[in-house]
MISERO-974276 format. One line per 4 residues: number of its first residue (from 1); their letters; for each residue x, y, z of N, C-alpha, C. Coordinates in steps of 0.001 Angstrom, whole numbers, padded with zeros to 6 digits. Atoms other than C-alpha are relative to their C-alpha. Layout:
MISERO-974276
NUM) A) X,Y,Z,X,Y,Z,X,Y,Z  ...;
end
This chain:
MISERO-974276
1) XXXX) 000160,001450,000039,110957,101781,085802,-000804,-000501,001203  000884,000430,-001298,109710,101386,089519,-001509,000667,-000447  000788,-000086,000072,106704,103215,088543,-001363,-000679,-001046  000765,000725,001180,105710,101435,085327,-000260,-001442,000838;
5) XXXX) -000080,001019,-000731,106682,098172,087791,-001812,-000108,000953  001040,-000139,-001279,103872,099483,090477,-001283,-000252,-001018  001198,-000668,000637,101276,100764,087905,-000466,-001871,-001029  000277,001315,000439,101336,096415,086129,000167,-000444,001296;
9) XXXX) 000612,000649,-000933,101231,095377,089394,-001462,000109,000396  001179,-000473,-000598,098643,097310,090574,-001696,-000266,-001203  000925,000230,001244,096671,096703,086733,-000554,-002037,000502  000434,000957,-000069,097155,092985,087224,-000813,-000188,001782;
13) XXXX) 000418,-000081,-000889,095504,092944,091101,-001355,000531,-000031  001397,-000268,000499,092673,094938,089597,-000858,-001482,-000743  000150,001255,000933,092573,092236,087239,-000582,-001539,000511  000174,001056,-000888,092435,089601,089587,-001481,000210,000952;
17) XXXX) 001613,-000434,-000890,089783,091495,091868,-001261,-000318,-000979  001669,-000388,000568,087131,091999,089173,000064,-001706,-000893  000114,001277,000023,087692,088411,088243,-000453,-000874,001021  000940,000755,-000991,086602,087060,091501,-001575,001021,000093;
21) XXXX) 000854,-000551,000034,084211,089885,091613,-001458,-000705,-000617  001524,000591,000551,081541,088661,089016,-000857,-000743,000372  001175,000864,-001067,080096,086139,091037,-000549,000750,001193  000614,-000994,-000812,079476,088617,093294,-000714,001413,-000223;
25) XXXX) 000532,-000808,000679,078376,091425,091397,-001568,-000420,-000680  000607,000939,001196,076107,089430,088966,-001436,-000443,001063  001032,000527,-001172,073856,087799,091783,-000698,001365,001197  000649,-001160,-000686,073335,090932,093637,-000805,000960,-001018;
29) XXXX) 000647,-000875,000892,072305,093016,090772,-001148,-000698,-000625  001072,000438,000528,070035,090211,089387,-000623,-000331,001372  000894,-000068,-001071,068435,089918,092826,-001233,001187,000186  000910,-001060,-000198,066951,093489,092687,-001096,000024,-001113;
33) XXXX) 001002,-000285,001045,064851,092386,090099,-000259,-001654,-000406  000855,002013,-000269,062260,088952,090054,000051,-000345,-001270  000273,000548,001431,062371,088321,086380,002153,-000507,-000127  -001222,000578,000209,066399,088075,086235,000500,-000789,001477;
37) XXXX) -000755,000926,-000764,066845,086551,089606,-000509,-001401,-000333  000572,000802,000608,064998,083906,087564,000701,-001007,-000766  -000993,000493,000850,067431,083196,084814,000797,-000835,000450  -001479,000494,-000208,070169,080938,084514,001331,000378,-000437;
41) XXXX) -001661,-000516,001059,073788,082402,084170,000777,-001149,-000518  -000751,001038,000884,075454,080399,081868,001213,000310,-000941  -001122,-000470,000713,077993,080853,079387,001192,000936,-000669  -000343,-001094,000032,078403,084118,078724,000952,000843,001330;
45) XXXX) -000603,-000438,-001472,079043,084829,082573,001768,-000819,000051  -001372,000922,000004,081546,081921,082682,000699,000388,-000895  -001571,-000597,000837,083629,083012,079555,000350,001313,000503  -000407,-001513,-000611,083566,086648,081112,000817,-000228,000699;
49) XXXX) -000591,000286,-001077,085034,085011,084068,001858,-000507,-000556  -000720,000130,000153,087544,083302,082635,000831,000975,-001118  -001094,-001507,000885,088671,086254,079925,000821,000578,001213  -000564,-001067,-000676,089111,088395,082992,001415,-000493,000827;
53) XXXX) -001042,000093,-000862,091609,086032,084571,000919,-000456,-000903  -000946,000519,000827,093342,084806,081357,000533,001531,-000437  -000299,-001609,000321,093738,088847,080714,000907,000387,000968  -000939,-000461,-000526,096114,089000,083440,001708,-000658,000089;
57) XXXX) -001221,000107,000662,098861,087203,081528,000825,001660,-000672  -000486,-001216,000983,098932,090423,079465,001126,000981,000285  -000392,-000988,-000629,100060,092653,081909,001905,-000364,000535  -001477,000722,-000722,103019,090205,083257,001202,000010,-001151;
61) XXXX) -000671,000560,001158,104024,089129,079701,000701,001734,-000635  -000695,-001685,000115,104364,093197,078604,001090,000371,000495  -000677,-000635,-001206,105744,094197,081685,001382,-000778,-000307  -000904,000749,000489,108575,091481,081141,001024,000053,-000961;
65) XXXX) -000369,-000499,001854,109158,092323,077219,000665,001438,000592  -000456,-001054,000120,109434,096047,078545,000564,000383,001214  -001011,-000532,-001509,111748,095616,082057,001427,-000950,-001090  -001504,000434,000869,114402,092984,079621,000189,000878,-001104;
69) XXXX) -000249,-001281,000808,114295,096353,077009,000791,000544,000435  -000385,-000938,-000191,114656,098926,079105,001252,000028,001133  -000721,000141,-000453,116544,097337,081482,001494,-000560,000204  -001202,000131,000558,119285,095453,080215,000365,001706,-000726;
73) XXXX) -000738,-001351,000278,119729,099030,078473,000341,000949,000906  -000580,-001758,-000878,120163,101740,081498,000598,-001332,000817  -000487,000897,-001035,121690,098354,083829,-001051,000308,001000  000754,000253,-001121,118766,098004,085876,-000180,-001027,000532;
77) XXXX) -000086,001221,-000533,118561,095243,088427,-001491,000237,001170  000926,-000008,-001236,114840,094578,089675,000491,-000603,001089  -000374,001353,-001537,114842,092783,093161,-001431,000069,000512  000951,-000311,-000450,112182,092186,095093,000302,-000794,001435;
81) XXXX) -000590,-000424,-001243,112360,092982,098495,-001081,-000729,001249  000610,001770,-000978,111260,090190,101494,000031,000734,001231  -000139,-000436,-000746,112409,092592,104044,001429,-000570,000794  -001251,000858,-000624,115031,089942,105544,000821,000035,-000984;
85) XXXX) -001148,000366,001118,116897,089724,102266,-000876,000946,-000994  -000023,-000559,001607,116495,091327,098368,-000152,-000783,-000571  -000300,000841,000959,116346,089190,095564,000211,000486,-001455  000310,-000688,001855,117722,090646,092277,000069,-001317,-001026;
89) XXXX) 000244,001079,001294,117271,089429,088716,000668,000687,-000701  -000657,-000629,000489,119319,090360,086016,-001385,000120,-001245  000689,-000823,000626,117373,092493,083469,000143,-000745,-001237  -000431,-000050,001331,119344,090978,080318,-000413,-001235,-000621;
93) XXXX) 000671,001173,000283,117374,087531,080335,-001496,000058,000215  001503,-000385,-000302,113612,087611,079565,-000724,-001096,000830  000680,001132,-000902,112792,084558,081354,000081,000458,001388  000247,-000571,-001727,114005,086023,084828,-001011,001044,-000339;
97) XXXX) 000720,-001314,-000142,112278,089180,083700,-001584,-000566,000271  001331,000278,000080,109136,087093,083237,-000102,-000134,001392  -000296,000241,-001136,110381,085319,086638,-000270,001112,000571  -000131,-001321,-000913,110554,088766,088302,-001526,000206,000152;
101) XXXX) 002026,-000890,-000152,106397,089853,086987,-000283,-000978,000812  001029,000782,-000421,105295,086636,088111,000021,-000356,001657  -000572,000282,-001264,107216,086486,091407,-000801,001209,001077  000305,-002053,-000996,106780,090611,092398,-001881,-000265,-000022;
105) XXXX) 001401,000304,-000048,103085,089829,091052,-001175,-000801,001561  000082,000629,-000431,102691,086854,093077,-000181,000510,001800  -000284,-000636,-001245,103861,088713,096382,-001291,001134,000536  001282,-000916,000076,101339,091080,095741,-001138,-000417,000361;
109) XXXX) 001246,000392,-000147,098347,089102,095677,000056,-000694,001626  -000273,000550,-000867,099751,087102,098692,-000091,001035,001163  000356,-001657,-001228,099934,090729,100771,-001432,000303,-000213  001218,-000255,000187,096329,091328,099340,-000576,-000604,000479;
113) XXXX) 001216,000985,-000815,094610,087974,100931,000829,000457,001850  000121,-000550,-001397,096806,088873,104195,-000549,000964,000115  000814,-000492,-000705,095386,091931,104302,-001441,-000538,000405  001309,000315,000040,092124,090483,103954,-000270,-000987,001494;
117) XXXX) 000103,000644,-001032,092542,087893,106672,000223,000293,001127  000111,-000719,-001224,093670,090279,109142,-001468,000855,000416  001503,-000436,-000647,090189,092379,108787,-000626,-001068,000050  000907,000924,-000258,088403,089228,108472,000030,-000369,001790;
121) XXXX) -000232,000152,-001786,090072,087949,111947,-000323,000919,000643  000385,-001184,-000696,089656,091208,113188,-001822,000215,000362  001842,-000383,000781,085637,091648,112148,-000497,-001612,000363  000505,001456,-000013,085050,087570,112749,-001479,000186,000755;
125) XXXX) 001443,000248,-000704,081767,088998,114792,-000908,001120,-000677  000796,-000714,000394,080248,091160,112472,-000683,-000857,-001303  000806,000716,000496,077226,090017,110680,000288,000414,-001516  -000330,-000324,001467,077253,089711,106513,-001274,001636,-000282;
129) XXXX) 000604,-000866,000528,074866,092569,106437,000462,001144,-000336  -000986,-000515,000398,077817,094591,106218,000491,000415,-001233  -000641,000492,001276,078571,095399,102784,001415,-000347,-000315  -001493,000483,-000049,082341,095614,102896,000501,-001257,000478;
133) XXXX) 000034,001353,-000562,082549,092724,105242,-000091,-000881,-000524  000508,000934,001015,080482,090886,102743,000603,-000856,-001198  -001041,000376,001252,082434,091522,100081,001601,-000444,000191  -001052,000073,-000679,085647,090738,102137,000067,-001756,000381;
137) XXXX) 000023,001685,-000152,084401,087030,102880,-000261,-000507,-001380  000024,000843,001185,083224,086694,099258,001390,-000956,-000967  -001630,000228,000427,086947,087344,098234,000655,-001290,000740  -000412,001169,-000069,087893,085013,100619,-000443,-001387,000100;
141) XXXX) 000191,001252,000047,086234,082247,100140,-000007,-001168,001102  000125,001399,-000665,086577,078792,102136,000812,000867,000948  -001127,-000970,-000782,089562,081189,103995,-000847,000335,001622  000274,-000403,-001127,086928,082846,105855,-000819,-000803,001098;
145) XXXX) 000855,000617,-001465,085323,079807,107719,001554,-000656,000923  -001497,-000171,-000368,089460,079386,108930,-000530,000554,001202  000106,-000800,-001309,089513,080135,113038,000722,001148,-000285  -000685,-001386,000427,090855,083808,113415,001389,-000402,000618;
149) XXXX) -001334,000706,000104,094075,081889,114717,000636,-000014,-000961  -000374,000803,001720,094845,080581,111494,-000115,000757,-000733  000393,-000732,000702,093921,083262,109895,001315,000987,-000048  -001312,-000947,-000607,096880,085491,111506,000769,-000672,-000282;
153) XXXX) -001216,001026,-000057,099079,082696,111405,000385,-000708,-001243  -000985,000696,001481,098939,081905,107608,000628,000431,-000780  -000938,-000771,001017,100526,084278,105981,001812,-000499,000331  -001478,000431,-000617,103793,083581,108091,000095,-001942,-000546;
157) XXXX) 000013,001123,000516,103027,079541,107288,000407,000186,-001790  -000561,-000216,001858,102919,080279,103356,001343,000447,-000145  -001776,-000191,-000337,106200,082269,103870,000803,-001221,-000254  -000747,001069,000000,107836,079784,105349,000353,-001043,-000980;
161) XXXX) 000379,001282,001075,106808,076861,103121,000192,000598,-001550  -001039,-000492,001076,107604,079120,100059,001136,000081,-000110  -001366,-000049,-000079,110887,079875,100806,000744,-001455,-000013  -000725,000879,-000036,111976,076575,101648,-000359,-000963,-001046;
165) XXXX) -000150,000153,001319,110513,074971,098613,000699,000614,-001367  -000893,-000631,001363,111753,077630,096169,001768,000487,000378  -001621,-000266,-000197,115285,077994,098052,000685,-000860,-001101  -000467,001209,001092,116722,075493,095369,000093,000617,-001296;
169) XXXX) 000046,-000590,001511,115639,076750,092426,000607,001784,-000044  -000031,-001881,-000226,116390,080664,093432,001786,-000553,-000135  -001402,000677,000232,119985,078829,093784,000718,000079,-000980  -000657,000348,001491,120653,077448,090729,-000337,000626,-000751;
173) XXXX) -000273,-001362,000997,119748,080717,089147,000372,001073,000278  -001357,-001225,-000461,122437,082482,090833,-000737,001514,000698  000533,-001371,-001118,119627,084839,092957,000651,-000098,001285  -000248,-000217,-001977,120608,083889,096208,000862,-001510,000106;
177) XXXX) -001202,000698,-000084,123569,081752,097523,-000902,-001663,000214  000762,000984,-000653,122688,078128,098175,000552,-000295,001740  000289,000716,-001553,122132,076642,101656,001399,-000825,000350  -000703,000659,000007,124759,075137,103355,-000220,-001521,000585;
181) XXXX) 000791,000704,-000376,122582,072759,105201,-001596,-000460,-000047  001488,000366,-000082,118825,071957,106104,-000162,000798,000733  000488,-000407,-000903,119039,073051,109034,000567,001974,-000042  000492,-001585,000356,119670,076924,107571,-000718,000343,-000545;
185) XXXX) 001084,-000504,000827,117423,076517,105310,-001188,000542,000468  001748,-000462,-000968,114589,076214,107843,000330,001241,000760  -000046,-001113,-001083,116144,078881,110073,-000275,001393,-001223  -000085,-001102,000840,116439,081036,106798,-001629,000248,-000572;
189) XXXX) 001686,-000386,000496,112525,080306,105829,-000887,000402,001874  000549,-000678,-000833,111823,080968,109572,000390,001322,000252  -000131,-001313,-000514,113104,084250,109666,-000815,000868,-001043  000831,-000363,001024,111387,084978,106219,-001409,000093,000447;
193) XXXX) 001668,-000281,-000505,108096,084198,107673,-000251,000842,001298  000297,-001107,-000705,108507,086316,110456,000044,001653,-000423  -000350,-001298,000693,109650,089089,108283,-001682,000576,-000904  001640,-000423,000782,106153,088479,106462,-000865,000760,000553;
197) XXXX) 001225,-000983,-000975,103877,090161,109279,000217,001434,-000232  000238,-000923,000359,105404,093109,107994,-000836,000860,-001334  001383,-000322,001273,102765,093153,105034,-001187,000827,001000  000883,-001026,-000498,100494,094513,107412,000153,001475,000629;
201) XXXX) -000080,-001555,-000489,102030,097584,108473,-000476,001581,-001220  000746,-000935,000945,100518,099833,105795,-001576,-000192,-000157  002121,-000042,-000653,096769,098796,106861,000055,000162,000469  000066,-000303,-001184,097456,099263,109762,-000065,000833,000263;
205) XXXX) -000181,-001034,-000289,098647,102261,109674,-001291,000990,-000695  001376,-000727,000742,095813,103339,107097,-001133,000039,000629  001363,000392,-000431,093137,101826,108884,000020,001165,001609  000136,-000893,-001208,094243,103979,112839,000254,001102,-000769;
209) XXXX) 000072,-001331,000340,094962,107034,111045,-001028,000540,-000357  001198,-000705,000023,091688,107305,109419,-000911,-000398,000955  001088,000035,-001268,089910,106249,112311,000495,001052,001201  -000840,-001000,-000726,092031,108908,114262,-000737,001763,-001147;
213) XXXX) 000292,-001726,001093,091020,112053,111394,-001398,-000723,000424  001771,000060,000066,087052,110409,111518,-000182,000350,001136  000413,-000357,-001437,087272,110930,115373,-000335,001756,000086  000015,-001292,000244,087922,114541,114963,-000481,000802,-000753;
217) XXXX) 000609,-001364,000835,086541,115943,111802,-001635,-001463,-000566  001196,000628,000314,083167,114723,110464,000226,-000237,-001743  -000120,000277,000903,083716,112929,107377,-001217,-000781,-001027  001284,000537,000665,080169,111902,106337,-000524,-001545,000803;
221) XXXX) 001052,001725,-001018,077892,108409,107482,000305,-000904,-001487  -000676,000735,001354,079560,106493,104074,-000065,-001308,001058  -000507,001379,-000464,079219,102781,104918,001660,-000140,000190  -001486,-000044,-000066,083247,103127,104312,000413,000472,001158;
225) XXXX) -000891,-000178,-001134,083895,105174,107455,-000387,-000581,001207  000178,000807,-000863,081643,102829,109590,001271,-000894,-000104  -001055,001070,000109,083629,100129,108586,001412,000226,000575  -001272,-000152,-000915,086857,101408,109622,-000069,000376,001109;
229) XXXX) 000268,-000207,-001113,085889,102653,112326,-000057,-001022,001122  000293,001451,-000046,084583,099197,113382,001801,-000944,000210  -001401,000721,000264,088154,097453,111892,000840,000588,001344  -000699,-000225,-001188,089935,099709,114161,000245,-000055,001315;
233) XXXX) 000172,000352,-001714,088507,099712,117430,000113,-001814,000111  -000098,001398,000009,088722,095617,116780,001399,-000285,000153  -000975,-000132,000045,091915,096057,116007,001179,000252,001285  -000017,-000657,-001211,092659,098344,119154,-000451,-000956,001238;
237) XXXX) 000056,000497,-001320,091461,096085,121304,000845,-000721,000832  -000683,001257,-000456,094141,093766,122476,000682,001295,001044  -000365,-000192,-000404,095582,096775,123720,-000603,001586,000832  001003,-001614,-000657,092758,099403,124764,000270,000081,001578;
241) XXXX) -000743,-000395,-001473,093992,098693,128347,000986,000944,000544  -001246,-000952,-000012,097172,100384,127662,-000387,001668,-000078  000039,-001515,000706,095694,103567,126684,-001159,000452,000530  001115,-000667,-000572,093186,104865,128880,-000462,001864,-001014;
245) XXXX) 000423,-001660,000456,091410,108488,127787,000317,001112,000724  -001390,-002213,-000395,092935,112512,128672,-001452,000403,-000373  001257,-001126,000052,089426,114270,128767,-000915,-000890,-001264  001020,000617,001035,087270,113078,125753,001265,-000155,-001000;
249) XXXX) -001110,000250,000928,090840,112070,123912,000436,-001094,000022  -000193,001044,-000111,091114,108556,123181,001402,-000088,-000620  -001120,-000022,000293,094751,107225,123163,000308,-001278,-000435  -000039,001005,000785,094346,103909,121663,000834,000359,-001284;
253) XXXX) -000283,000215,001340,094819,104852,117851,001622,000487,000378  -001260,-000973,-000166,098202,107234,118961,000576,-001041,000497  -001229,000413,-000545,099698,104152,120900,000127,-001056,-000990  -000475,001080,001197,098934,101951,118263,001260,000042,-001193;
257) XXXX) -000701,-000311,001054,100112,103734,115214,001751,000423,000857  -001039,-000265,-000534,103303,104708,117630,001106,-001702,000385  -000270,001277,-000118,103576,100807,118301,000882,-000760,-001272  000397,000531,001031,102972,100118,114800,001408,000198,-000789;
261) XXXX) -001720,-000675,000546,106179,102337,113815,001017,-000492,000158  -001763,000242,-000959,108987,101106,116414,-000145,-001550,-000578  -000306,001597,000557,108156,097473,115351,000245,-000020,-001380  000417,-000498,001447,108005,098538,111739,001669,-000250,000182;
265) XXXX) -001059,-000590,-000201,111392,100164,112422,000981,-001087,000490  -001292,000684,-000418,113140,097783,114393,-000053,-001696,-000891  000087,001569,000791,111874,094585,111688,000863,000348,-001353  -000819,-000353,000929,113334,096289,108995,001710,-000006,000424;
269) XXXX) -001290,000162,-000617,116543,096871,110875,001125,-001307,000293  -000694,000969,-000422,117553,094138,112778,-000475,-001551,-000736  000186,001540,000362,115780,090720,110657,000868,000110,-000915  -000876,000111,000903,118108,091607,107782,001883,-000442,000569;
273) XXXX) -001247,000708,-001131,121313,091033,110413,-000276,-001250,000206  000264,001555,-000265,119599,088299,111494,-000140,-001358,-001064  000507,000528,000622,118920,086892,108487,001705,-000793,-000703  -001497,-000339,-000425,122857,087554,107830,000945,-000673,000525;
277) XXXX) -001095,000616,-001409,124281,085748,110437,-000460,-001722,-000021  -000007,001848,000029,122697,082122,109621,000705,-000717,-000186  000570,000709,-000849,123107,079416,110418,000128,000346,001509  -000399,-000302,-001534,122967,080088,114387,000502,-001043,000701;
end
């Protein structure tokens, strides 16, 4: 069930990508050639556009039909997991089940623009000639003229401001207890949005590890391993002080990814206590 779960997440996110994609695809490919950068895209482009994003009902609506099946039958209880708290759904009503795709979905895409806004912030001085880069501001849109402040700092804002709008309704459908006040509510959507920064610990860790293996073995001149390369040492910098070099052995990526762990480790741990123990 978790894997069928991953594999419609991961379908609808495709789904979503190559739906913003076309405007970006479309204009580059009719550029390499003076007779179609000529044309006007018109209708055809636009219904493409919108098929590709009305096509990712499909995946939710399925997925839904076949987690209230299989799951009311073996007692399975999705949840989806915040880090500070769980949230299950019961399997045996298709409306939560829908609730569940569109929620787990939802979370998804929301970890997908943070990642994006962390390399963006990260990269804020590299020119569009970049292709990845390029395609990294196309995705985000209006996002990426956002200071790199704000950029770091909205994922934890959305958090917040989700939670404490949808605390209510998550309520009165018996996911999660209600509030006893206001003033837990906010402490309970501020601990949520701090819990959010842990969306980036799996780039993170992706991005110094392979810039840690590219240091050492020669993995080709691929625009892809510039780029990380690039991301990382950007990345690395806040704390390249800490980590001076051992002969030609840079200790940046090793204190990062070692950093990257214990905070990892101790957010998982202790925000769920904390989260626990509200109101303070």
């Amino acid at each position: 069930m978790i894997l069928v779960h991953l594999i419609l997440n991961l379908a609808c996110l495709l789904l979503w990508v190559n739906w913003r994609s076309v405007g970006f695809v479309e204009p580059n490919l009719a550029s390499q050639f003076s007779l179609l950068s000529t044309l006007k895209r018109t209708k055809p482009q636009a219904a493409r556009r919108w098929l590709n994003l009305i096509s990712l009902g499909v995946p939710l609506v399925v997925g839904s039909l076949f987690y209230w099946q299989m799951g009311s039958a073996t007692n399975w209880t999705p949840i989806v997991d915040l880090v500070a708290i769980t949230l299950p759904f019961r399997s045996d009503y298709f409306l939560l089940m829908l609730l569940f795709s569109v929620v787990s979905f939802g979370l998804w895409l929301a970890g997908f623009y943070a990642w994006l806004l962390l390399i963006s912030a990260a990269n804020r001085s590299i020119p569009d000639m970049e292709p990845m880069q390029k395609l990294l501001r196309f995705h985000l849109g209006w996002l990426e003229q956002i200071p790199a402040a704000i950029k770091l700092a909205l994922p934890s804002i959305v958090a917040l401001l989700s939670w404490a709008l949808s605390n209510a309704s998550l309520a009165r459908l018996g996911i999660i207890p209600s509030t006893a006040s206001s003033a837990q509510l906010w402490q309970q959507s501020a601990v949520v949005s701090l819990a959010s920064v842990m969306v980036w610990e799996f780039l993170l860790l992706g991005l110094l590890v392979l810039h840690l293996l590219n240091s050492y073995v020669y993995l080709g001149n691929a625009s892809f391993w510039s780029f990380v390369n690039v991301t990382a040492r950007n990345i690395l910098r806040p704390i390249s002080w800490l980590s001076p070099k051992v002969g030609k052995v840079e200790l940046a990526p090793i204190v990062g990814i070692a950093l990257i762990l214990v905070g990892a480790a101790l957010g998982k741990r202790w925000l769920p206590v904390l989260y626990q123990r509200l109101p303070l």
